[in-house]
C-alpha positions in Angstrom: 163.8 70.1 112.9 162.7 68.9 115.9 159.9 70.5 118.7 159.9 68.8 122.0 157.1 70.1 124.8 158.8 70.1 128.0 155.2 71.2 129.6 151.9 72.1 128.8 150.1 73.3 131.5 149.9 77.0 132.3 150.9 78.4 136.1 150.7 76.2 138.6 150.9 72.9 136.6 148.6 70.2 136.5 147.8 68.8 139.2 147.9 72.5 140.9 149.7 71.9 144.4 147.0 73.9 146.0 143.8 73.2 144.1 141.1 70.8 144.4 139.1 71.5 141.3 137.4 68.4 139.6 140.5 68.0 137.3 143.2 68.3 140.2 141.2 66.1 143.0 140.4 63.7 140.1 144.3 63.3 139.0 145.3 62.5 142.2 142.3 60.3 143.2 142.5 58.4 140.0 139.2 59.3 139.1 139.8 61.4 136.3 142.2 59.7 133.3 144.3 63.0 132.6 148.2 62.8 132.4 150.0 65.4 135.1 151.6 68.5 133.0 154.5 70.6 134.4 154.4 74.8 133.0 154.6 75.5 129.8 157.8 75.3 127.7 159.2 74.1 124.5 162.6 73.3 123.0 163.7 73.2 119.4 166.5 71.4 117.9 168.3 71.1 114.4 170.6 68.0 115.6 168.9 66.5 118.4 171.8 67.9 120.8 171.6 71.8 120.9 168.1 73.5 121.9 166.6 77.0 122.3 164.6 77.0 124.7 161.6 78.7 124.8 160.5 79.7 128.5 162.2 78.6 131.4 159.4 77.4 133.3 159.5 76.7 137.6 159.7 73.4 136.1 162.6 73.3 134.1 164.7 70.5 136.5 162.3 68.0 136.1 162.0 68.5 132.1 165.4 68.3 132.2 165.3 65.2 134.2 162.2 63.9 131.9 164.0 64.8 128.6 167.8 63.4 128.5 168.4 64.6 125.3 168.4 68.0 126.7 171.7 66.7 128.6 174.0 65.3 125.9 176.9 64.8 128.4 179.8 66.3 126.3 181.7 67.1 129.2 181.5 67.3 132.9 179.4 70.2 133.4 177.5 70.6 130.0 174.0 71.4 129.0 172.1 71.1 125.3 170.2 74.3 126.2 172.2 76.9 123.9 169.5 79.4 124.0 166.7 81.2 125.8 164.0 82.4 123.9 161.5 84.4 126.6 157.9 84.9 125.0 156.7 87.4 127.9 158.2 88.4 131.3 155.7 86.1 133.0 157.1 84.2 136.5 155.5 81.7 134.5 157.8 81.7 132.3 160.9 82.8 133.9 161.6 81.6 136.9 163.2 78.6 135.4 166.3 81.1 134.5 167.3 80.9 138.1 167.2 77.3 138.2 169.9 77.5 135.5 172.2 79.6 137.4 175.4 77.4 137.9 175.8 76.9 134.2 177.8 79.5 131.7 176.2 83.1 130.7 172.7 82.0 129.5 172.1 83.8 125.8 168.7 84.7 126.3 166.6 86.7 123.4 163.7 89.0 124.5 162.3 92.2 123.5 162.9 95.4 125.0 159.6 95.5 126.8 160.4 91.9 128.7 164.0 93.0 129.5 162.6 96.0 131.2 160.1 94.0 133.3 163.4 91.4 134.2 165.5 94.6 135.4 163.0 96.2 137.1 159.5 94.6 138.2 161.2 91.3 138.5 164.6 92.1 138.4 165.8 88.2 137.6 168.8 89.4 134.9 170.2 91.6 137.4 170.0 88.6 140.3 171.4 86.4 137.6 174.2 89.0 137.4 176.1 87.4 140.5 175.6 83.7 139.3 176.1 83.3 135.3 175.2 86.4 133.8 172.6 87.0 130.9 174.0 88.1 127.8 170.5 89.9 126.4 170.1 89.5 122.9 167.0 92.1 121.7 164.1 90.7 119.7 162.2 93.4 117.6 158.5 92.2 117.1 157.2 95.2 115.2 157.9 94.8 112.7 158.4 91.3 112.6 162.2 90.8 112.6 163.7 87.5 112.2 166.7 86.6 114.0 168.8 83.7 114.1 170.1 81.3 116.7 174.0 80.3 116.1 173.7 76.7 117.3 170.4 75.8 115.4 171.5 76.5 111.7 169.1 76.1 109.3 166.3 77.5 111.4 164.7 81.4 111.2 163.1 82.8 113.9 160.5 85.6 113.6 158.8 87.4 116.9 155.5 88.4 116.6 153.5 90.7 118.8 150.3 89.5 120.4 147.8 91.4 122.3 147.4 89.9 125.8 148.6 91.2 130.0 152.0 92.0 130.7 152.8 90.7 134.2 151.2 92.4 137.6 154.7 94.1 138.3 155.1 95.4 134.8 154.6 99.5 134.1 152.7 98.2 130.6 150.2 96.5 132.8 147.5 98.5 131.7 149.2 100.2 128.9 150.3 97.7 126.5 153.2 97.9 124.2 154.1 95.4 121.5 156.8 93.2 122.4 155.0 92.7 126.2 153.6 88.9 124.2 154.7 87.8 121.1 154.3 84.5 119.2 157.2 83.2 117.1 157.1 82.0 113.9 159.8 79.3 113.7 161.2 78.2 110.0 163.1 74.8 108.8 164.6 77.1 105.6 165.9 74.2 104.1 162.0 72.2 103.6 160.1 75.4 104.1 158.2 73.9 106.9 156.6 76.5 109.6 155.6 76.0 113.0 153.5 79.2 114.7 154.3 78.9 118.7 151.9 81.6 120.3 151.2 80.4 124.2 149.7 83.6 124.8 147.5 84.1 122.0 144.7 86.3 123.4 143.0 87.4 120.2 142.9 87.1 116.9 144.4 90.4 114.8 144.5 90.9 111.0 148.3 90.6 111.2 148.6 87.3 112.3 145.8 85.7 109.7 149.4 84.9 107.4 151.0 83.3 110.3 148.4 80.8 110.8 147.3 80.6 107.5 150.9 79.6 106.1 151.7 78.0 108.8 152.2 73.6 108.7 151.4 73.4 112.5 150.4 76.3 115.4 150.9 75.4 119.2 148.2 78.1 120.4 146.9 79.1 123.7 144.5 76.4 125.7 144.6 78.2 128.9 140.4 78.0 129.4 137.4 76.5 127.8 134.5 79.5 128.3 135.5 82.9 129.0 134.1 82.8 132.5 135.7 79.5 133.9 137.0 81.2 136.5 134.3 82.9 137.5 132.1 79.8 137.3 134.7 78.0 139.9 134.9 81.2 142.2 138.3 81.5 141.6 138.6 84.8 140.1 136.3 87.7 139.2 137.7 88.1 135.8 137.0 86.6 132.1 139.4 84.7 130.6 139.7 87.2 128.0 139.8 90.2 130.5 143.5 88.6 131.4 144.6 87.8 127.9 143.4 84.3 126.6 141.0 83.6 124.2 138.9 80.9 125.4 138.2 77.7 123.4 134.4 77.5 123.3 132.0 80.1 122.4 131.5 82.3 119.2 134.8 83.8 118.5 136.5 81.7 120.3 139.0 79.1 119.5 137.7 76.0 118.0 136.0 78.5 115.6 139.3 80.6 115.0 140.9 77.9 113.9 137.9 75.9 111.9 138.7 78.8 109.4 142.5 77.3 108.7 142.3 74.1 107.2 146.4 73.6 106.4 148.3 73.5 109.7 148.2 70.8 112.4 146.5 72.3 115.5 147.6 71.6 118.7 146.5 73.8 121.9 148.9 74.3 124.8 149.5 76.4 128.0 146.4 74.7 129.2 145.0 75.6 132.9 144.1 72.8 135.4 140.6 73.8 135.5 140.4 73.3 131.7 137.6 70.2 131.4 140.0 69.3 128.0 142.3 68.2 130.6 139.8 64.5 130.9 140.5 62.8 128.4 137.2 61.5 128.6 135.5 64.6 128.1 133.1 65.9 126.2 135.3 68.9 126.0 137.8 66.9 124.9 135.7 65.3 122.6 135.1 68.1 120.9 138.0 69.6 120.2 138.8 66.0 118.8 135.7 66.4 115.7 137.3 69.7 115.1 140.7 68.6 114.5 142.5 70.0 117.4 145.0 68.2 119.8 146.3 68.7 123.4 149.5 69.2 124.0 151.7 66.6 126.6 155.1 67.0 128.4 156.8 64.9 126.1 155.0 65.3 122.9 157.7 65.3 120.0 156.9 67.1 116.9 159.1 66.9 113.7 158.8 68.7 110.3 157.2 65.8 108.1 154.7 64.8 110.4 151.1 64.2 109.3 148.4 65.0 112.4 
């Protein structure tokens, strides 16, 4: 099984088109060694050929273009992306579904929460109605109810809910139901390997101490490094936490969550461009690299077998 990250940033990528913060003026000026990260997205394969996709990020031509094997060129219109898989109803994280528009009906997997957000708040499925169609297929995160994907064989899929924001134009905006975030616990049935892909992982709750715990390698959220990042940068007047990520730094936060899990590779992703982690030659980054923890990359490949 194979995990590819298309992108790693959250909204707004890295360098942010509008943003002049130390990391983004220091990309572009050359004075801070970073690599550039399109929105956060991953893609799993069984045979290197035939993906699900999990968000369809604003960014999702130039993964495409970045990532050739996600066009094995079977025909003269054909595409290796065989499935959607949306984690929340974010723009975030959707938005890319229009991009893909002139291919066939796009199978895309969601919970009833997120469909309801994409036909209403943001009604993308029923645009999407007049180009290719979406042929929903319903997630049920509680209980966790694995499902599983006809073109990656071999591979089960379990939705988990997470407490975190559903989007600004959602009615569960402040009245959450399960299914507005979930993680998904993604299974190679044939080694027992177990990857844990939670992007929006806002806190830690007793029901997910097995999916970490069990788990051979989590992609969590890296979104901020203190809870008031923005706040600190004048950029917003909330906590990190206040909009549904746990922060890295701090008691309770992150690095510490995850110091309590010694068996899976940890890897952070969905990280925001004011995130010092970002600078490689940070002490930030420095310190996530004594506790064990990675950053993500658009690019990074990750296969079941492989050691940190």
């Amino acid at each position: 099984m194979k995990l590819l990250v298309l992108g790693s940033a959250a909204g707004g990528g890295f360098p942010q088109w509008n943003c002049n913060c130390r990391n983004c003026d220091g990309v572009r000026q050359g004075h801070v060694r970073a690599r550039p990260r399109t929105q956060s997205s991953i893609a799993v394969s069984v045979n290197g050929s035939d993906w699900a996709l999990f968000n369809a990020s604003p960014d999702i031509h130039a993964q495409l273009r970045a990532n050739a094997c996600l066009q094995p060129g079977r025909g003269l219109r054909d595409t290796g992306i065989a499935a959607v898989v949306l984690m929340d109803a974010q723009i975030d994280h959707t938005t890319g579904l229009f991009m893909l528009r002139e291919g066939k009906p796009l199978d895309v997997w969601c919970t009833p929460q997120v469909r309801e957000d994409l036909v209403s708040g943001n009604p993308i499925f029923n645009v999407l109605s007049h180009f290719c169609t979406v042929r929903w297929q319903p997630l049920r995160a509680e209980p966790p109810t694995a499902f599983a994907i006809p073109a990656l064989g071999g591979v089960r899929f379990t939705p988990v809910p997470l407490t975190s924001k559903a989007p600004p134009y959602s009615p569960h905006r402040h009245h959450a139901q399960p299914g507005d975030n979930i993680g998904v616990l993604i299974e190679e049935l044939a080694s027992g390997k177990k990857i844990f892909y939670a992007p929006g992982f806002g806190a830690m709750e007793p029901h997910l101490e097995p999916y970490l715990a069990e788990a051979d390698c989590v992609l969590l959220d890296g979104t901020f490094w203190t809870d008031d990042e923005m706040i600190q940068l004048g950029l917003s007047g909330h906590t990190a936490r206040a909009i549904g990520h746990l922060p890295q730094s701090g008691a309770g936060g992150m690095i510490a969550l995850l110091s309590r899990f010694e068996k899976p590779r940890k890897i952070l992703i969905h990280i925001n461009n004011t995130n010092p982690i970002l600078d490689e030659d940070s002490a930030q980054r420095a310190e996530l690299a004594r506790a064990g923890i990675e950053v993500a990359w658009d690019g990074m490949l990750i296969e079941t077998g492989d050691e940190p």
